[in-house]
DOGU-201683 format. One record per atom (N, C-alpha, C): residue in one letter; x, y, z. Coordinates in steps of 0.2 Angstrom, whole numbers, plus 2048, in hexadecimal, padded with zeros to 3 digits. Each point is the difference from the previous one (the first is absolute). Layout:
AXYZ ...
END
This chain:
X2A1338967 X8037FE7F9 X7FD7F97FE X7FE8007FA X7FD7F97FE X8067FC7FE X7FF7FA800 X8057FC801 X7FE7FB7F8 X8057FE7FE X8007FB7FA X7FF7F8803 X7F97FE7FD X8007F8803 X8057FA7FD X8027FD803 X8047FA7FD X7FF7FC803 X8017FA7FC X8007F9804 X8077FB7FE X8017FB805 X8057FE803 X7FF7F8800 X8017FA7F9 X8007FB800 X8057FC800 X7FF7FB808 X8057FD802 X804802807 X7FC800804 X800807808 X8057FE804 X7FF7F77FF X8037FC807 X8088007FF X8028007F9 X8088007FF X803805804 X8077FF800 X806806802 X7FE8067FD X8017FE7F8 X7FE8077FB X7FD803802 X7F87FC802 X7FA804801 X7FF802807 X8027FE806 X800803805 X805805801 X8048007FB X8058077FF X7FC8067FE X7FD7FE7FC X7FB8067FB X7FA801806 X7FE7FC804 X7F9803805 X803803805 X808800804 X801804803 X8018087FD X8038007FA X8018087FB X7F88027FF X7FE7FB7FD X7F88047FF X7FB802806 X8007FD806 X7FD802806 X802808803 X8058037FB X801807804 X8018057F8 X8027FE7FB X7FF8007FA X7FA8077FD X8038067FE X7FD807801 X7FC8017FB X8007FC7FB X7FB8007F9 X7FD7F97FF X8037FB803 X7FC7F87FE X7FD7FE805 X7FA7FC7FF X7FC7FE805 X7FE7F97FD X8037FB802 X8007F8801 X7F77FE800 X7FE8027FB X7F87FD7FE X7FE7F8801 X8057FD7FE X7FF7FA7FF X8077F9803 X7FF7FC805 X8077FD800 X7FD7FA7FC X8047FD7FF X7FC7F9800 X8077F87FF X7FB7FA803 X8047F97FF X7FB7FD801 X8017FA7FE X7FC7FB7FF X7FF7FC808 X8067FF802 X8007FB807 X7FE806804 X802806802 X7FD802806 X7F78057FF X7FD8007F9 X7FC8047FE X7FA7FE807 X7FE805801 X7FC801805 X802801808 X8068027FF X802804806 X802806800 X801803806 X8018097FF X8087FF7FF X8028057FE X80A8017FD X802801806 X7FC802805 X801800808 X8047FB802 X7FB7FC7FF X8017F8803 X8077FC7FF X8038047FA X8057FB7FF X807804800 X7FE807800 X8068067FF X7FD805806 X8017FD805 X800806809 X8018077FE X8067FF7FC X8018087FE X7FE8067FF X7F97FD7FB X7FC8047FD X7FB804806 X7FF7FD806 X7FB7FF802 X80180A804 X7FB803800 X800808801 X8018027FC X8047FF7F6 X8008037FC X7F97FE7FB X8008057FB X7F88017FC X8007F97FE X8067FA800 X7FD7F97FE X7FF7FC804 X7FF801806 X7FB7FC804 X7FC7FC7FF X7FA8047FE X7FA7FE7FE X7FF7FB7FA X8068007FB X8027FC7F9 X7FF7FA802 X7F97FD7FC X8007F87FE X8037FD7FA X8047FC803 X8037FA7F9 X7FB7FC7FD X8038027F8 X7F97FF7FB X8027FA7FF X7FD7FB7FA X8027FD7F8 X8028047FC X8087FF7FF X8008027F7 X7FD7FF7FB X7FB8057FF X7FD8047FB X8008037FD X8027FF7FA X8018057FA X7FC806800 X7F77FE7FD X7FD803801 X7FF803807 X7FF7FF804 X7FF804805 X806805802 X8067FE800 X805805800 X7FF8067FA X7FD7FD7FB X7FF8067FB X7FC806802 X7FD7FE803 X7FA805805 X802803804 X8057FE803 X801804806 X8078027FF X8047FF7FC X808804800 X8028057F8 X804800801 X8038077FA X8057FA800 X8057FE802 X8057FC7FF X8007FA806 X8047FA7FC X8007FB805 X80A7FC802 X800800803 X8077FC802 X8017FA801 X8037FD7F9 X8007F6802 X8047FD805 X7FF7FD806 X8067FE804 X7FF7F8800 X7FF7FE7F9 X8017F97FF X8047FC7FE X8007FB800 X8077FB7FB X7FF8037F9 X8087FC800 X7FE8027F7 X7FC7FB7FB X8018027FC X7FB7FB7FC X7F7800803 X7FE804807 X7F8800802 X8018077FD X805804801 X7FE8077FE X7FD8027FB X8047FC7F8 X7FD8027F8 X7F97FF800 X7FE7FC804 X7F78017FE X7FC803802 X803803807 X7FC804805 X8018057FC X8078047FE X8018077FE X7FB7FE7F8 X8007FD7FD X7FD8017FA X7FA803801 X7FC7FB806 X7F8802800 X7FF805803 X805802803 X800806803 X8008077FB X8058007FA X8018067FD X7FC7FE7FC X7FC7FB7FD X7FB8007FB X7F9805805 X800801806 X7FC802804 X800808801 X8068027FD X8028077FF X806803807 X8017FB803 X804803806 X8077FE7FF X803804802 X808801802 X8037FA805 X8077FE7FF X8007F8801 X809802802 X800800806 X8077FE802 X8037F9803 X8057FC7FC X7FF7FA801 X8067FD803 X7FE7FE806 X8097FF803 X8047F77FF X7FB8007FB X8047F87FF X8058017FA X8027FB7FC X8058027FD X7FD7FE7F8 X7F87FE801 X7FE7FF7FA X8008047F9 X802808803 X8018037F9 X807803801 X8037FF803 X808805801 X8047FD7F8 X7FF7FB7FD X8077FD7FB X7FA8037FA X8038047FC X7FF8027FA X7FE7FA7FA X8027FA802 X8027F97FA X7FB7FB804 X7FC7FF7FD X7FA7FB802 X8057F87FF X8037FF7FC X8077FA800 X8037FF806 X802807801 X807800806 X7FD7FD808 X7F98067FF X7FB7FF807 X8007F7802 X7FB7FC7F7 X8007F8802 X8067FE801 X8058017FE X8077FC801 X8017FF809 X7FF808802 X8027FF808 X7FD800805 X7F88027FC X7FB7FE807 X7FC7FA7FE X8027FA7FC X7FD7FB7FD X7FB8027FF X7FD8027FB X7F5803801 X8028047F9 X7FA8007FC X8008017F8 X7FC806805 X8028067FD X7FC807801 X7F88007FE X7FA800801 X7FB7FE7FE X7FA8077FD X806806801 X7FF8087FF X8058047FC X8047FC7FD X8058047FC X8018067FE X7F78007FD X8008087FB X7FF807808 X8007FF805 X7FF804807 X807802800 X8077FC7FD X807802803 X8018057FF X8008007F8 X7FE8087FC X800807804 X7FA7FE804 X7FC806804 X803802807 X8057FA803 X802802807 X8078027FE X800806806 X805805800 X8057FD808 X8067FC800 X803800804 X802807806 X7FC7FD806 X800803807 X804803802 X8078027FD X804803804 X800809800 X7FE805805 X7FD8067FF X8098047FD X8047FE804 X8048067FC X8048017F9 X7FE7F67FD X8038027F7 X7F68007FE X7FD7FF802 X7F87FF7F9 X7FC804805 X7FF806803 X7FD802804 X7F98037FB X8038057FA X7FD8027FC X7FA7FB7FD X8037FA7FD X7FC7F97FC X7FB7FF807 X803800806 X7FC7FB806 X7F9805800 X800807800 X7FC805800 X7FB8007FB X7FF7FE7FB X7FC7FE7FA X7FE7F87FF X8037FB805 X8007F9801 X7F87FD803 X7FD7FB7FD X7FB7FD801 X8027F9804 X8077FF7FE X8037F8802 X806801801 X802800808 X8087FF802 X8007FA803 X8077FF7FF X8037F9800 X807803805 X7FD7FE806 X804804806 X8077FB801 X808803800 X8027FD800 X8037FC807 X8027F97FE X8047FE805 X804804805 X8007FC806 X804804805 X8077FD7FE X8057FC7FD X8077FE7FF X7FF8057FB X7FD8017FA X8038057FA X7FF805802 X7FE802805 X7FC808804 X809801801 X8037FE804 X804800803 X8078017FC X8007FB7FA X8067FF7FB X7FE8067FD X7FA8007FB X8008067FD X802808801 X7FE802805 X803807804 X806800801 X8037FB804 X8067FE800 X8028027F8 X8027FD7FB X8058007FA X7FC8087FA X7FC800800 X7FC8057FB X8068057FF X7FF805806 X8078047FF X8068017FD X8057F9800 X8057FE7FD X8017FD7F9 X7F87FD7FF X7FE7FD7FA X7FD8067FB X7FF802802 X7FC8067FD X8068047FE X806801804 X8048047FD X8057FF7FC X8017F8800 X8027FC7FA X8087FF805 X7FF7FF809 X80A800802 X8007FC803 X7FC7FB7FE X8007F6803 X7FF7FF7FB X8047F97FE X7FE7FB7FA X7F97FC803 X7FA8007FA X7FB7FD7FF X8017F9803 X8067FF7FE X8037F7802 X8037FC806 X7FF7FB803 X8027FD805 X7FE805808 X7FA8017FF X7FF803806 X7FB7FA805 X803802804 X7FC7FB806 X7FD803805 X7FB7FC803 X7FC804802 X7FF7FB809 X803802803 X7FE7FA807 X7FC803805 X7FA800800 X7F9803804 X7FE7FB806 X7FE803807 X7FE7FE803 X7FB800805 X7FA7FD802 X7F88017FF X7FF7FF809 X7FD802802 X7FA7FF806 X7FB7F97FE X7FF800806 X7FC7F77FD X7F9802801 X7FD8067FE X7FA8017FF X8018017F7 X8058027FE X7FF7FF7F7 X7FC7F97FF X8027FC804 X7FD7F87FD X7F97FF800 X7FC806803 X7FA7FF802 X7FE800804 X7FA7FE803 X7FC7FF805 X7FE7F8801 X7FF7FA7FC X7FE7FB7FF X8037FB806 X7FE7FE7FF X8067FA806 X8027FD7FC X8087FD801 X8047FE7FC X8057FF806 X8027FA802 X8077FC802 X807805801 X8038037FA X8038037FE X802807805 X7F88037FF X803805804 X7FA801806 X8007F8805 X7FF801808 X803805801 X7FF801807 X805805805 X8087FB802 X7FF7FB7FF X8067FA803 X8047FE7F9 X7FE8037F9 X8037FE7FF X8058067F8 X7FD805805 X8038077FF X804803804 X7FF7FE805 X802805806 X8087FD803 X8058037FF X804800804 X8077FC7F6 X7FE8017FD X8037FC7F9 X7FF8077F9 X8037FC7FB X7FF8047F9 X8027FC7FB X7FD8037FD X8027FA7FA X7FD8047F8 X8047FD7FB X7FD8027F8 X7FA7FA7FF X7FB8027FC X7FC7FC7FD X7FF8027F9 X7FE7FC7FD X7FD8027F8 X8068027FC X8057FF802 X8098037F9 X7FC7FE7FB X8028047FC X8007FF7F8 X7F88017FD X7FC800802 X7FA7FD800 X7F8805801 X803806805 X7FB801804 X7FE8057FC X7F9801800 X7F98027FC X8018067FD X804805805 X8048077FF X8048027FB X8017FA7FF X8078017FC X7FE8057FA X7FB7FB7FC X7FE8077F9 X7FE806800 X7FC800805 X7FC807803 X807805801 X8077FE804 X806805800 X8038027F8 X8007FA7FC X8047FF7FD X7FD8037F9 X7F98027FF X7FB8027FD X802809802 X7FD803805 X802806801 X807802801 X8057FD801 X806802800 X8018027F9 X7FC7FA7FC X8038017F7 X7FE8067FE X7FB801803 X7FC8067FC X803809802 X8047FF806 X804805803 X8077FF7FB X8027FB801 X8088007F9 X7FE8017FA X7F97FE7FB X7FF7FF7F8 X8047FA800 X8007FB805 X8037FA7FB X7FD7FA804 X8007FB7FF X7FD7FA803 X8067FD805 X7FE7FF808 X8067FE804 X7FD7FB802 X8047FC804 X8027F9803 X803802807 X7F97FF804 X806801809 X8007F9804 X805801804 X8007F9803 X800805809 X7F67FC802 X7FD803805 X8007FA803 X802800807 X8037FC806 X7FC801804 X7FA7FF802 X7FC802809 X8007FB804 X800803805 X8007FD808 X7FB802805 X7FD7FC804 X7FD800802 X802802808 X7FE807802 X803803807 X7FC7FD806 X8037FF806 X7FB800806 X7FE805805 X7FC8047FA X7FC807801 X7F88007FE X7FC805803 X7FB7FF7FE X7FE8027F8 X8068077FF X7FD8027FB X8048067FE X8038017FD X8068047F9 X8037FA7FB X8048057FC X8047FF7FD X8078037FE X8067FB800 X8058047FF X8037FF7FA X8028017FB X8048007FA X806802800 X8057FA7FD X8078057FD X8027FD7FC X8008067FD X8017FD7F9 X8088037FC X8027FA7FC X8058027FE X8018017F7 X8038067FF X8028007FA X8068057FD X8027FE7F7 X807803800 X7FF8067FC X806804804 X7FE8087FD X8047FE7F9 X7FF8067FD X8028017F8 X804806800 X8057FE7FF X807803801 X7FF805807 X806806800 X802801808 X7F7805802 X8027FF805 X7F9804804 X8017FF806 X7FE806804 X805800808 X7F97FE805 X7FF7FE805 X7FC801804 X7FC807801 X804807800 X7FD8057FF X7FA8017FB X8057FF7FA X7FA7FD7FB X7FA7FE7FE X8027FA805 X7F87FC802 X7FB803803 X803804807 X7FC800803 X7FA8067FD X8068067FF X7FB8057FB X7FC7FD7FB X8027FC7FC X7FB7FC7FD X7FA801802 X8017FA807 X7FB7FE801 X7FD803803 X801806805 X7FB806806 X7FE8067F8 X8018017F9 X8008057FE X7F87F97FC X8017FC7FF X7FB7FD7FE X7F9801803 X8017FB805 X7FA800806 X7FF806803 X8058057FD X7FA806804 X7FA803802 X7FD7FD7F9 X7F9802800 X7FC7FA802 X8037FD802 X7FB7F9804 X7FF7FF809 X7FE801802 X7FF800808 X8017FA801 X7FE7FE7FD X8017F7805 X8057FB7FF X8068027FC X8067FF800 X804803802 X8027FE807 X805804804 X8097FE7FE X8038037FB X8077FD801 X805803805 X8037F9805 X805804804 X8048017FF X803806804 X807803801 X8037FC7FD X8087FF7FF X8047FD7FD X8047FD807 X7FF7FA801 X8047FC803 X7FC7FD806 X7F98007FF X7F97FF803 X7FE7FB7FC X7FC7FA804 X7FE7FA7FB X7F9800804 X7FA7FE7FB X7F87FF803 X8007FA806 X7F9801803 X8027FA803 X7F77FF7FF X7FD7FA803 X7F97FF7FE X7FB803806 X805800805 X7FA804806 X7FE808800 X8058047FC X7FE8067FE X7FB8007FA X7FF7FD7FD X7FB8017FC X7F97FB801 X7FF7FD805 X7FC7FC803 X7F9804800 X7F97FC7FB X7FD805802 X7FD8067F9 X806803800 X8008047FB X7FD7FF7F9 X8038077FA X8027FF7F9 X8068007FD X803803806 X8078007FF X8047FB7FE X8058017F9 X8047FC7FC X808803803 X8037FD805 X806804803 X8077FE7FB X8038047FB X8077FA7FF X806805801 X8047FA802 X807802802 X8057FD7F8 X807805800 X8028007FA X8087FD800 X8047FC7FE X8077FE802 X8017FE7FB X8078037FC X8037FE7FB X8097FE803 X8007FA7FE X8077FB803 X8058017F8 X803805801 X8058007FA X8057FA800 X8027FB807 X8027FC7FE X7FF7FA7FB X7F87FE801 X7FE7FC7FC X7FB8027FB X8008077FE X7FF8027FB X7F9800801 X7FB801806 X7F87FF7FF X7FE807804 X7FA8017FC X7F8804804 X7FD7FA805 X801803806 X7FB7FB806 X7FA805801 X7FA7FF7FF X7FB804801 X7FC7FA806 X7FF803806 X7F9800806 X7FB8027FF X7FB7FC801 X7F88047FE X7FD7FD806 X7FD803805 X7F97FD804 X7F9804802 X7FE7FA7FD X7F5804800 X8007F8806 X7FA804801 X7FB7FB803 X7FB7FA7FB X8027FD801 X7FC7FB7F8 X7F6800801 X800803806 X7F88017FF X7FE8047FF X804806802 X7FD806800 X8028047F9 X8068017FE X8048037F9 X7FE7FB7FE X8017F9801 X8017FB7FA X7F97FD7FF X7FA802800 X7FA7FE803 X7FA8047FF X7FF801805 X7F8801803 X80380A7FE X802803805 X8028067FE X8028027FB X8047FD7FC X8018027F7 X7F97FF7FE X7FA7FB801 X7FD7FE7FC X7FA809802 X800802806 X7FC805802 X8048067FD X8068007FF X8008067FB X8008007FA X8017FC7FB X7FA8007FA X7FB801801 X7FA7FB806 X7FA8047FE X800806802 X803804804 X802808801 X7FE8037F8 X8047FD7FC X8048047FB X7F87FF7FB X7FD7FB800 X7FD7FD7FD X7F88057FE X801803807 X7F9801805 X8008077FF X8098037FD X7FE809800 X803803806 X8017FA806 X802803806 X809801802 X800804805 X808800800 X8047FA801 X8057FF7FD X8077F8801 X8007FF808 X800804803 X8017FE807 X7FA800803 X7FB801800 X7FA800805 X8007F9803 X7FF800805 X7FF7FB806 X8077FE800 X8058007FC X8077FE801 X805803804 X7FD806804 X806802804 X8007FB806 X8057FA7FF X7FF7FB805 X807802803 X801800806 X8057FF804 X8047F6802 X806801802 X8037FB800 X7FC7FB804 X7FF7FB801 X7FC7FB805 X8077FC803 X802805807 X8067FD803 X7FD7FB803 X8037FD803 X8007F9807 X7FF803805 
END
């Protein structure tokens, strides 16, 4: 079987070394090109043991090059900060190739909203136009005919699956919903930072960013467009002392009586047709070790008639669902190939 070339800008990150373990066994994509600037001229060997027996052994890390990447891929994958992605993806799609970008450079519809929250004027505006937010089970069909996705966050990966359902069906009030999400400390990156040593993660918890954090419009942007109205959520994260999930619960008020039975059908008659959202049994709640690894978005369902709320549990993996594996099945989709190819990933227990 011939294989579809792609390349991979930005290799050394969490992101990016999530995407070269999926693409090293990967049954239609073959990793043509890695590249980074600090490690170029080493083999992907050298710094990811992993790969080492699989067909990326032999894979030397380049310069990012545009032109060179045009040569050698059918599509490319950004695993860069925000604000470096917008000019990479430009010269890239001006070169004719397909452009999955995992920064959050095109996720906000509103070149405004974007500077407000990521201080940076947009320097590509008329590109937003063009990119089809990443999530496969509401834009699968758009991601398919897509030359620019804007893969989404792993917090609104999380919150969105979580509420869609309920939202959609119009038996939550749009209003006063809260959202309290918590992260493995690989969401923060890879860079070194103080913050999240090992000594000063481990064995504690704590919120960061209230009120503030960069997620917020990305939730509050796709949730609106699931109700037809513009909302306001108040999103709460915490920083867990894990490698890597995420757990969400979220809270919000039903709309007149609805029973727990209700929901639940609701919500297993929805996601039917989606594999990778597993809703549990009723009176089961997710946890982040079972979905560790995976695609899988697990949520657990709990309606408290005494204080009148929908409690929704949601947990992905924030690399894998919320990441690097969301971002491989777009290019799936992108590419003409099956939604799950290379993603039948099993749990990565301890």
């Amino acid at each position: 079987m011939t294989r579809i070339p792609v390349g991979l800008v930005g290799v050394t990150g969490y992101t990016g070394m999530e995407l070269a373990r999926m693409l090293a066994m990967h049954p239609g994509l073959e990793l043509t090109r890695a590249t980074s600037r600090a490690e170029a001229g080493k083999s992907l060997a050298q710094i990811y043991p992993f790969v080492r027996g699989t067909r990326l052994d032999g894979l030397t890390i380049t310069e990012p090059d545009p032109a060179d990447l045009a040569k050698a891929c059918e599509l490319v994958f950004l695993a860069v900060p925000h604000g470096a992605a917008m000019d990479t993806a430009a010269k890239l799609l001006d070169a004719g190739l397909r452009v999955v970008d995992l920064s959050a450079d095109f996720r906000l519809r509103d070149p405004a909203v974007y500077a407000q929250w990521y201080a940076l004027e947009h320097r590509h505006p008329g590109l937003i136009e063009d990119a089809v937010y990443g999530l496969p089970e509401r834009y699968a069909d758009r991601i398919a005919k897509a030359r620019l996705v804007a893969n989404p966050g792993c917090y609104p990966t999380s919150v969105i699956l979580g509420l869609w359902p309920a939202l959609e069906a119009g038996i939550i009030s749009p209003q006063d919903i809260v959202c309290d999400s918590k992260s493995g400390t690989s969401g923060a990156g890879r860079k070194a930072a103080v913050g999240t040593l090992f000594c000063e993660v481990s064995d504690t918890f704590r919120a960061y960013n209230l009120a503030k954090h960069r997620h917020t419009p990305e939730i509050e942007q796709e949730l609106g467009a699931v109700a037809g109205e513009e909302m306001v959520v108040s999103f709460n994260p915490h920083l867990l002392p894990i490698n890597r999930g995420i757990h969400s619960t979220i809270y919000a008020k039903p709309k007149g009586q609805v029973s727990a039975e209700q929901v639940q059908a609701l919500y297993e008659k929805h996601y039917a047709p989606h594999p990778w959202v597993r809703v549990l049994p009723q009176g089961s709640l997710p946890e982040t070790r079972h979905v560790r690894g995976t695609m899988f978005c697990d949520i657990g369902l709990v309606h408290d008639p005494r204080t009148n709320r929908l409690i929704v549990c949601s947990a992905i993996d924030n690399l894998c669902r919320g990441a690097s594996g969301q971002a491989l099945a777009c290019a799936n989709l992108m590419l003409g190939l099956d939604l799950r190819a290379g993603l039948e990933l099993a749990p990565l227990m301890p």
